[in-house]
Backbone bond lengths (Angstrom), bond angles and torsions (degrees), N, CA, C in turn:
res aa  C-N    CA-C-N  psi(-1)  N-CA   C-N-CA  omega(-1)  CA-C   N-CA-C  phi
1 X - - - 1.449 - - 1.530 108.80 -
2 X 1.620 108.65 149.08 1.509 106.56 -178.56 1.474 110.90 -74.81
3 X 1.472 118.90 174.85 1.529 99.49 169.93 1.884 100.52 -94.03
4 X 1.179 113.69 -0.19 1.520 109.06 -176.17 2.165 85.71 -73.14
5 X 1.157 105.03 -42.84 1.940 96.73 -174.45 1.517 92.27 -51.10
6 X 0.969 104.56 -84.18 2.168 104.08 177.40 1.260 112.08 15.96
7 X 1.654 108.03 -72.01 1.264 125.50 -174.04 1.126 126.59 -63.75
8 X 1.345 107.36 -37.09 1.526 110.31 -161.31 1.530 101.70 -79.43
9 X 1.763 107.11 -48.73 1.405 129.99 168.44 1.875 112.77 -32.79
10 X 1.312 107.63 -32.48 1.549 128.16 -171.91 1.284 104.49 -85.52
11 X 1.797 101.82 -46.10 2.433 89.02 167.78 1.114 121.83 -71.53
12 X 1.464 114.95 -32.99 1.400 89.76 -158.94 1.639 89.36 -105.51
13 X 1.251 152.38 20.86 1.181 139.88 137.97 1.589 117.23 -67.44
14 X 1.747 119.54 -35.79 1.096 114.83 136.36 1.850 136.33 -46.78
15 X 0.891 125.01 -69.49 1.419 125.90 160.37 1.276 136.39 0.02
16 X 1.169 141.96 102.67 1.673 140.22 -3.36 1.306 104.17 -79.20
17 X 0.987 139.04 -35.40 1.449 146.49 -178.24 1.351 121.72 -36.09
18 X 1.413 149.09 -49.60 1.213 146.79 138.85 1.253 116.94 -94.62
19 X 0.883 134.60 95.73 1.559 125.86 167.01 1.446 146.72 -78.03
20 X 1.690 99.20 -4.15 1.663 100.71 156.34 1.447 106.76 -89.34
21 X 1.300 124.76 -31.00 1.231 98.24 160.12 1.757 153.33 -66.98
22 X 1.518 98.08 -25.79 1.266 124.05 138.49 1.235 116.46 -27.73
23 X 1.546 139.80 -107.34 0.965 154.38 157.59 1.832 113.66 -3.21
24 X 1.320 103.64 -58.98 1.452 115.39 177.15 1.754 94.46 -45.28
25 X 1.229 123.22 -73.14 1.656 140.58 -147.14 1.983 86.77 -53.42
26 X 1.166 105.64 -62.82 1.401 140.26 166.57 1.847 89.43 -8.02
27 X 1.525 92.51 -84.87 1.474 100.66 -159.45 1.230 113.89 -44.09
28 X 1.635 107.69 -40.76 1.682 120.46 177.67 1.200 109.71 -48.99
29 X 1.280 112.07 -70.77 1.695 110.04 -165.93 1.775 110.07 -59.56
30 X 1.231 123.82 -31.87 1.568 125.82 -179.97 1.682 110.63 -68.73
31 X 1.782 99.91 -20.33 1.537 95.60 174.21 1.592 110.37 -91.06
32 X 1.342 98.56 9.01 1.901 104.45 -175.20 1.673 100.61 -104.93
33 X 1.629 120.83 -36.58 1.325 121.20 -170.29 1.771 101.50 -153.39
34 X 1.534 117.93 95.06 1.344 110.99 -157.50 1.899 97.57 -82.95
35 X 1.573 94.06 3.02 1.752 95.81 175.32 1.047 111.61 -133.69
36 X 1.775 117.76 69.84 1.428 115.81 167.56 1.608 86.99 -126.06
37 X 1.148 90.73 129.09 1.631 118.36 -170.37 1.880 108.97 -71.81
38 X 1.382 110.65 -19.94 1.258 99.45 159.96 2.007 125.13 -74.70
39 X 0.713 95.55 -31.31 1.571 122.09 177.54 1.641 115.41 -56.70
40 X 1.821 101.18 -52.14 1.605 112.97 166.55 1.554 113.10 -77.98
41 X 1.289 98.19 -9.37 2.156 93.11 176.54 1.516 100.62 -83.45
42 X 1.624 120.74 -58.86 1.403 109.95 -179.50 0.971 122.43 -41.10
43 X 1.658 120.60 -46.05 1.521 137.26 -166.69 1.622 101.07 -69.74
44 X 1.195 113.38 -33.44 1.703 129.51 171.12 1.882 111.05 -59.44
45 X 1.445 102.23 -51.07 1.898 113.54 -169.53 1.641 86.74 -84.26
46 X 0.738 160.78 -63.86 1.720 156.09 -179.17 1.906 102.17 -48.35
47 X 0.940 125.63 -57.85 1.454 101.26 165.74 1.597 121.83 -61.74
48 X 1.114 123.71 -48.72 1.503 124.97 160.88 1.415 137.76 -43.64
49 X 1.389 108.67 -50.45 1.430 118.85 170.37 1.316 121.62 -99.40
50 X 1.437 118.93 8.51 1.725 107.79 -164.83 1.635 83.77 -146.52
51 X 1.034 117.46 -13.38 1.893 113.30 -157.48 1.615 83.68 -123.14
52 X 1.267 117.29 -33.38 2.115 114.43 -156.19 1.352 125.82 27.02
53 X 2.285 91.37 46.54 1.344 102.17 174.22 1.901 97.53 -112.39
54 X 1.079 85.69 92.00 1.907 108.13 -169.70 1.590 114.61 -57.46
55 X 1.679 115.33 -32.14 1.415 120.21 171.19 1.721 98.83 -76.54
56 X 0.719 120.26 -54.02 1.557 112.73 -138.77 2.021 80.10 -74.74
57 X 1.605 114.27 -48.72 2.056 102.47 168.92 1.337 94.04 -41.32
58 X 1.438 143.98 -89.41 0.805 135.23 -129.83 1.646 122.48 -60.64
59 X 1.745 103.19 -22.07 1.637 108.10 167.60 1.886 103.53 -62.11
60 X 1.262 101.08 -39.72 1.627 81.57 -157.77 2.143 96.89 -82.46
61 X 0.820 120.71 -3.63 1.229 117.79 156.30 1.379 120.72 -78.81
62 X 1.418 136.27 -6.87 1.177 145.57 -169.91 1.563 90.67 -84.71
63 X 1.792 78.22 -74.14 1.534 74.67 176.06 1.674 159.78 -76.86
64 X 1.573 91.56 -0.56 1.607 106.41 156.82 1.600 115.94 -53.08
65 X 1.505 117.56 -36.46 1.324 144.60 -144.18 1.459 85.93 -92.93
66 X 1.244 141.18 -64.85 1.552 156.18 -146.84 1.824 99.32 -71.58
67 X 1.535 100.32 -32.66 1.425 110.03 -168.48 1.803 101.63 -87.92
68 X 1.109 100.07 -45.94 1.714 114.91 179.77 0.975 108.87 -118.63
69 X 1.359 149.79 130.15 1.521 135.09 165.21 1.564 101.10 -98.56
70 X 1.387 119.57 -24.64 1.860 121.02 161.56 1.366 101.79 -61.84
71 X 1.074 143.56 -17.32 1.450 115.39 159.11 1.244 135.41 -8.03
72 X 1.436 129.47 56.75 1.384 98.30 -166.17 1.419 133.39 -105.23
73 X 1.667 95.86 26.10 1.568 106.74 161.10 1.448 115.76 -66.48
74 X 1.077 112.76 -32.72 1.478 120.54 -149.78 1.709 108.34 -95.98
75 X 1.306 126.12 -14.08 1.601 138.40 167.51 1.445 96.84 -60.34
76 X 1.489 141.85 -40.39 1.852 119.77 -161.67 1.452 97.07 -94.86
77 X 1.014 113.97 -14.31 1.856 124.85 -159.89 2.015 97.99 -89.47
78 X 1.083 95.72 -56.11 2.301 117.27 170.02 1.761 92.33 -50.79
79 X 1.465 101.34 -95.26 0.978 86.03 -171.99 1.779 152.14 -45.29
80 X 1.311 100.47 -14.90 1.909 127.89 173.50 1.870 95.68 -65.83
81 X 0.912 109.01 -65.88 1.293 127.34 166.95 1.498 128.94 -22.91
82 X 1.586 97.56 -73.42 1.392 126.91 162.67 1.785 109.53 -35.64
83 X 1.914 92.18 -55.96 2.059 92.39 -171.91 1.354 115.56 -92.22
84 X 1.658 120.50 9.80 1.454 120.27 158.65 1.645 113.04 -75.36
85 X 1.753 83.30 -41.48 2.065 86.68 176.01 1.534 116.10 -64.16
86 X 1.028 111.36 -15.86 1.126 97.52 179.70 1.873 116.86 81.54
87 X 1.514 106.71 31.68 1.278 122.12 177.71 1.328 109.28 -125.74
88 X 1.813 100.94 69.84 1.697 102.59 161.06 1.402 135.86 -44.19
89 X 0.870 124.65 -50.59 1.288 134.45 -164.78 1.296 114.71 -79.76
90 X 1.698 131.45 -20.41 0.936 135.72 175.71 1.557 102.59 -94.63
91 X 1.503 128.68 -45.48 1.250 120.68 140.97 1.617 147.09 -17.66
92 X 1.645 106.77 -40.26 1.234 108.93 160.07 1.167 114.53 -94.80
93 X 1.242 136.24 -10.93 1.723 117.38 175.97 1.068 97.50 -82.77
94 X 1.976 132.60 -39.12 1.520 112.53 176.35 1.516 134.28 -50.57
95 X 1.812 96.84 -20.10 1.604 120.44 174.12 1.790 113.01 -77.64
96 X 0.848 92.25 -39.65 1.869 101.35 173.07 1.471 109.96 -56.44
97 X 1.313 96.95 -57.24 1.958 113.32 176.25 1.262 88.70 -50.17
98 X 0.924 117.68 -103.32 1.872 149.29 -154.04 1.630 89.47 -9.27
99 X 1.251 109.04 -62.35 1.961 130.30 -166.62 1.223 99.19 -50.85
100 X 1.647 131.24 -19.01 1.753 126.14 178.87 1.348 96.86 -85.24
101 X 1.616 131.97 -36.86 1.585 101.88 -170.42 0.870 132.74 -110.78
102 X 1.502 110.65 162.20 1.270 129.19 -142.78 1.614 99.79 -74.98
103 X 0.989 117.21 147.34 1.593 131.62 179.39 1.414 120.30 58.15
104 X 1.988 111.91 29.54 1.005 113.19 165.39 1.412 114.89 -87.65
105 X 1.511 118.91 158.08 1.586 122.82 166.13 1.475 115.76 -55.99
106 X 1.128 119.48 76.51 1.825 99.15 -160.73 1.761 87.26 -90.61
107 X 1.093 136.41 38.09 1.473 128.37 127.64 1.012 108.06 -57.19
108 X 1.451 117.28 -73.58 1.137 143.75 -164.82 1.911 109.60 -28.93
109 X 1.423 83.31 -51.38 1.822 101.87 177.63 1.317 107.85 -59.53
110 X 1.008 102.47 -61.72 1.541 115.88 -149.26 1.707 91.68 -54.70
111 X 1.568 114.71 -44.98 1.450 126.11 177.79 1.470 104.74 -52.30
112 X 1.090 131.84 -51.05 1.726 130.59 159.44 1.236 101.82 -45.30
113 X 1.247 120.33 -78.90 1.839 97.20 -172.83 1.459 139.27 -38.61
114 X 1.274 109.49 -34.33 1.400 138.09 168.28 1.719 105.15 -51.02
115 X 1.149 94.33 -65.09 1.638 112.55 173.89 1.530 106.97 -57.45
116 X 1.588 145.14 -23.21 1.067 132.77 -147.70 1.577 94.43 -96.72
117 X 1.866 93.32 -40.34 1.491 121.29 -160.30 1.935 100.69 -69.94
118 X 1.066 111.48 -55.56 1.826 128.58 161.50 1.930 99.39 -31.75
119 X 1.236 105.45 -74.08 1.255 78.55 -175.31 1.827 130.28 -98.92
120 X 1.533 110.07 29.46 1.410 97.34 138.22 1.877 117.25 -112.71
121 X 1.198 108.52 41.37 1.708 150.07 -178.68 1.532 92.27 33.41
122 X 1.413 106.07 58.35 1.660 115.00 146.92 1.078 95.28 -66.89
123 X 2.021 146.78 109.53 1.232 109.33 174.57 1.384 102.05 -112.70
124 X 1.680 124.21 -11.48 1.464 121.16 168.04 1.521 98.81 -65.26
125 X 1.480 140.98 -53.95 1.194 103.16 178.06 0.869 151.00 -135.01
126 X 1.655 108.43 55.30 1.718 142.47 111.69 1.929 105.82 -15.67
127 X 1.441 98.66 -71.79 1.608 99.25 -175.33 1.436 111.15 -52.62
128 X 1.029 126.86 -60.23 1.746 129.41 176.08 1.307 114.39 -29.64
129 X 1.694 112.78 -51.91 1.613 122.79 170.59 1.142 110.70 -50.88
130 X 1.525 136.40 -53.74 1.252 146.65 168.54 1.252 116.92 -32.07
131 X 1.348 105.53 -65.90 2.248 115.27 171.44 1.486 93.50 -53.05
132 X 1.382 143.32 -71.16 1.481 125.42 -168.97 1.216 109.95 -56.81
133 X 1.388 141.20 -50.58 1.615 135.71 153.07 1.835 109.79 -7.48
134 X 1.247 109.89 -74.80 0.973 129.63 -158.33 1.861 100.13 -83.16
135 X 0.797 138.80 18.32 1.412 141.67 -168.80 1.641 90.19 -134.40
136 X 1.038 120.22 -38.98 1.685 129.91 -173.78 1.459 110.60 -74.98
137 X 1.393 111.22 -42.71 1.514 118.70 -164.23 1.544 123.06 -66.70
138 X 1.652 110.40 126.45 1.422 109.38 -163.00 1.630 101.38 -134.44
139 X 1.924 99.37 34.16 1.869 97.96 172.59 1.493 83.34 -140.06
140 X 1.538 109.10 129.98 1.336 101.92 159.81 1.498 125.63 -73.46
141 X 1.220 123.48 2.63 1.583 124.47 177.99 1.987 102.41 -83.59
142 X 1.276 104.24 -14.12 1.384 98.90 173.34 1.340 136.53 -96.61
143 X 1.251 120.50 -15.58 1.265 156.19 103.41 1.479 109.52 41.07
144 X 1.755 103.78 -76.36 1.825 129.17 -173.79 1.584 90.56 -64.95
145 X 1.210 132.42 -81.84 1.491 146.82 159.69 1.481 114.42 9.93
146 X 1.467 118.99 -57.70 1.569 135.39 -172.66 1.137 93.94 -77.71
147 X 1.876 135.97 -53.92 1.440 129.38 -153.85 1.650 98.82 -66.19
148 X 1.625 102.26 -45.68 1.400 113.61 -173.56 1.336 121.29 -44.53
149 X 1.640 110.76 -37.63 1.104 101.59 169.73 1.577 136.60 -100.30
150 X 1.816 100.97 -3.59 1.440 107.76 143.36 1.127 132.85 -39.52
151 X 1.301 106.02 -58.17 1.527 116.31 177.89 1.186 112.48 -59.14
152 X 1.378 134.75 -32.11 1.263 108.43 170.53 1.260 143.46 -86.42
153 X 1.424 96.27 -17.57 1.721 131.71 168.44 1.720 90.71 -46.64
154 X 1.456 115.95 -75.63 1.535 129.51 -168.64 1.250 110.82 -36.11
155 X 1.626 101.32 -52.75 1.783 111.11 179.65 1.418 100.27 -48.90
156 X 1.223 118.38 -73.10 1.636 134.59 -159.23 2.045 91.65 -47.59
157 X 0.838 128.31 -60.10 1.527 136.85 -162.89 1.664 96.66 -61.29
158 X 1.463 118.84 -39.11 1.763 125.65 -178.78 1.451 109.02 -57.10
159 X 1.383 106.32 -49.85 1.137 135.80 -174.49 1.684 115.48 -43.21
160 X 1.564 97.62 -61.81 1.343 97.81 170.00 1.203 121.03 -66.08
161 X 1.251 118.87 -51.36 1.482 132.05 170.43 1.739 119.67 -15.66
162 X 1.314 108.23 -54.88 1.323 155.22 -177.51 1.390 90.23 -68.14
163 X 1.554 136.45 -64.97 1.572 120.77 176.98 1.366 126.36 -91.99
164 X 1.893 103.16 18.97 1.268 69.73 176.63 1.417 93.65 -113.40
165 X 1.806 126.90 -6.43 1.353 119.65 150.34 1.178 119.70 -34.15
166 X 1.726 135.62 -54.57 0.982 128.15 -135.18 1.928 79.82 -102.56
167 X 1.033 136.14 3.73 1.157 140.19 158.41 1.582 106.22 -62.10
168 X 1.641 90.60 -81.97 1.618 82.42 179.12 1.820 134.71 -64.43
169 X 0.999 98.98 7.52 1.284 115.35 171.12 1.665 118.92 -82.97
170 X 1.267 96.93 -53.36 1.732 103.15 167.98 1.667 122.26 -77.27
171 X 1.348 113.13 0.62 1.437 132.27 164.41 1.584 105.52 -77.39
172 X 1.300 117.23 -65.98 1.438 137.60 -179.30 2.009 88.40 -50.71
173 X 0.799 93.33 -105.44 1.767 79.51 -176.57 1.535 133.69 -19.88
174 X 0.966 109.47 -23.49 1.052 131.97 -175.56 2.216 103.19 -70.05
175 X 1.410 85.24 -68.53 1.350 98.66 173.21 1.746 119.47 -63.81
176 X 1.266 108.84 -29.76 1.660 117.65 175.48 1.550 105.46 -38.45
177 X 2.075 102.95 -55.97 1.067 134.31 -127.35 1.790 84.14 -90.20
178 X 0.737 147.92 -17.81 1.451 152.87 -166.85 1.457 97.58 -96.35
């Protein structure tokens, strides 16, 4: 084993859970291989998820990507990223891409799309993404993950449902009342 694996093996077994130590392991292995594309994804999900400084993740996912474009740690982590920023459109062509290569999780994807579509509250087809999710999926630990986010898709879709009855409901009275 390299000692850059050591390191890397050392963040993300650290990861989220301590994070100066994280970071520390981090620095090591990036001073062993400043272009191993696993190394620029963590360094990518720690600005994103711990910093929710979404440009500066999204450079070091660029550039994991520029070095490897098989990366394919780094497609669920970009794109997550991508639909907090609020950059659909660059989000779905990375989702279009992503779906050509070979030995990607395209659950995984398809679950990003779902997610992209949810929050500009496509939520019928959010659900559709979900059935290809779930038609794709070949880990049962991923499985919980997809329902989870069914379920919330469903909620979110009830939800409206729910105001826009009580819409037309306070219309209908409305008109009674005249």
């Amino acid at each position: 084993m390299k000692t850059i694996d050591k390191y890397l093996f050392q963040a993300l077994d650290n990861y989220p859970y301590s994070l100066e130590e994280t970071i520390e392991s981090l620095d090591y292995a990036f001073s062993y291989d400043a272009k191993n594309t696993m190394v620029l994804c963590l360094y990518g999900r720690i600005q994103a998820e711990q910093l929710w400084n979404y440009e500066e993740a999204k450079n070091y996912f660029q550039e994991a990507l520029a070095i490897n474009i098989h990366a394919l740690e780094v497609y669920p982590h970009y794109l997550q990223t991508l639909i907090l920023n609020e950059d659909y459109e660059e989000a779905q062509k990375l989702i279009d891409f992503a779906l050509t290569i070979k030995g990607i999780n395209k659950s995984d994807i398809y679950v990003k799309k779902a997610i992209l579509l949810e929050a500009q509250q496509q939520f019928k087809n959010a659900l559709k993404e979900i059935k290809n999710a779930k038609l794709c999926t070949l880990q049962f630990a991923f499985d919980s993950d997809i329902t989870e986010v069914e379920k919330r898709i469903k909620g979110k879709l009830e939800l409206l449902e729910k105001k826009k009855k009580q819409n037309k409901n306070k219309k209908d009275s409305k008109k009674k009342s005249k």
